[in-house]
Residue, then its C-alpha position, 0 to 999 in steps of 0.5 A: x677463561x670460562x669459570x664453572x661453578x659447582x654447587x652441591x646441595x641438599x635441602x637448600x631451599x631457605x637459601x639458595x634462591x637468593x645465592x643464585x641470584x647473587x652469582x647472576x647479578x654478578x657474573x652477568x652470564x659470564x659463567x656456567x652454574x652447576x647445580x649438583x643435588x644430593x637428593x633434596x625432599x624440600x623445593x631446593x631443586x624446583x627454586x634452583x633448575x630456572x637459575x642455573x646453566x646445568x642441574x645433576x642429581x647424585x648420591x648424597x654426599x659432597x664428593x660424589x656431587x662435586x665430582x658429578x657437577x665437575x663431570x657435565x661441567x665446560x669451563x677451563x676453570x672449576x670452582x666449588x662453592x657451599x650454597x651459604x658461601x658469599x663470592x666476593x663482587x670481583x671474583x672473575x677479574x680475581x680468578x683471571x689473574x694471570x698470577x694464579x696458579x692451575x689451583x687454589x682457594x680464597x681467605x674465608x670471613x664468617x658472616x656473624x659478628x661476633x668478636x670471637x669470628x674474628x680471631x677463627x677468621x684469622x686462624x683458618x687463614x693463617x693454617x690454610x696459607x701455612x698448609x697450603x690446604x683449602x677447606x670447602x668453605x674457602x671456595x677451592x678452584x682448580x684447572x678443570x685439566x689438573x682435576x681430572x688429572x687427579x680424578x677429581x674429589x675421593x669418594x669419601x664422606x668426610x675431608x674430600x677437600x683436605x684430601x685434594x688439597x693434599x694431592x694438587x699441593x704435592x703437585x703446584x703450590x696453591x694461589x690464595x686470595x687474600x679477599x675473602x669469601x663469606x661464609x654462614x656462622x649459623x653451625x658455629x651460632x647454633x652448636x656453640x663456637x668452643x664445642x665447633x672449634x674443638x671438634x673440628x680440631x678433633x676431627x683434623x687431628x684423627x684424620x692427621x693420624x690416619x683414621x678413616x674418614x668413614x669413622x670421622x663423619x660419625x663424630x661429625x654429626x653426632 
């Protein structure tokens, strides 16, 4: 089975040089890299374009990158993956489990070590497994056959993931894996982790209610 990843960016240049080098060390050309760019105005794109198979540009906005990557994309099976997310060593033997099912994300750790991380640790995974709904920072996966199925991410600048996540568990229930992705604690180090959590939960519940994501991603980066 051949993999995709997808990686949308945006002035990533502090960090993505050595997330590509990472992915070659440990998928030793057993995959395609997609880089997908929102406009970057930093060397995001000059560090990136000898590292990886493909590189598109698009509109700024994750959705609109993701699906533009998963557009050029070739492999049986996509994966999303933020610019400051770490794969686990093992993720293509993981991925071609033949327990999986066509979609599905994995556990999440946060790079810091703070006490307090290990408790948001356990309680994203705990949500996600008793949803059933992935966040871009657990690396979501799907059969490229089931997203374009569902045509891919909805254009929407806020929850895309919460949304597909919605759409592919009404469908199959997801596979999780229990080794975790780590992913960057700098928002939650820089912003304050009370401050994080409680918007986070804010915004989740106002999306539960029915607002729209085009008034929640004012919340967001306020």
């Amino acid at each position: 089975m051949k993999v995709s990843i997808i990686i949308p960016v945006l002035n990533e240049s502090a960090v993505i040089e050595q997330q590509l080098h990472y992915l070659s060390s440990i998928f030793d050309n057993d995959c395609e890299i997609i880089i997908a760019d929102g406009g970057s105005r930093d060397n995001t794109l000059m560090l990136a374009e000898p590292l990886v198979d493909k590189l598109v540009e698009s509109k700024k906005g994750r959705a609109e990158q993701m699906n533009c990557g998963a557009a050029v994309a070739t492999g049986d099976l996509l994966l999303f993956l933020h610019s400051d997310t770490q794969l686990p060593s093992n993720t293509l033997e993981l991925l071609c489990s033949k327990n999986l099912n066509e979609w599905g994300f994995f556990h999440v750790k946060l790079s810091g070590n703070i006490w307090k991380f290990r408790i948001i640790e356990f309680m994203i995974n705990q949500r996600s497994r008793y949803t059933r709904i992935g966040t871009g920072d657990q690396c979501i996966f799907v059969k490229r056959s089931l997203f374009e199925k569902n045509n891919g991410y909805a254009d929407i600048p806020l929850m895309e993931d919460v949304e597909l996540s919605k759409r592919l568990r009404a469908q199959i229930t997801p596979s999780i894996i229990n080794t975790a992705v780590v992913t960057s604690s700098r928002r939650w180090e820089s912003n304050g982790i009370c401050k994080t959590i409680l918007l986070m939960w804010r915004l989740r519940l106002l999306y539960f209610l029915g607002f729209s994501p085009n008034t929640l991603v004012k919340y967001y980066y306020s």
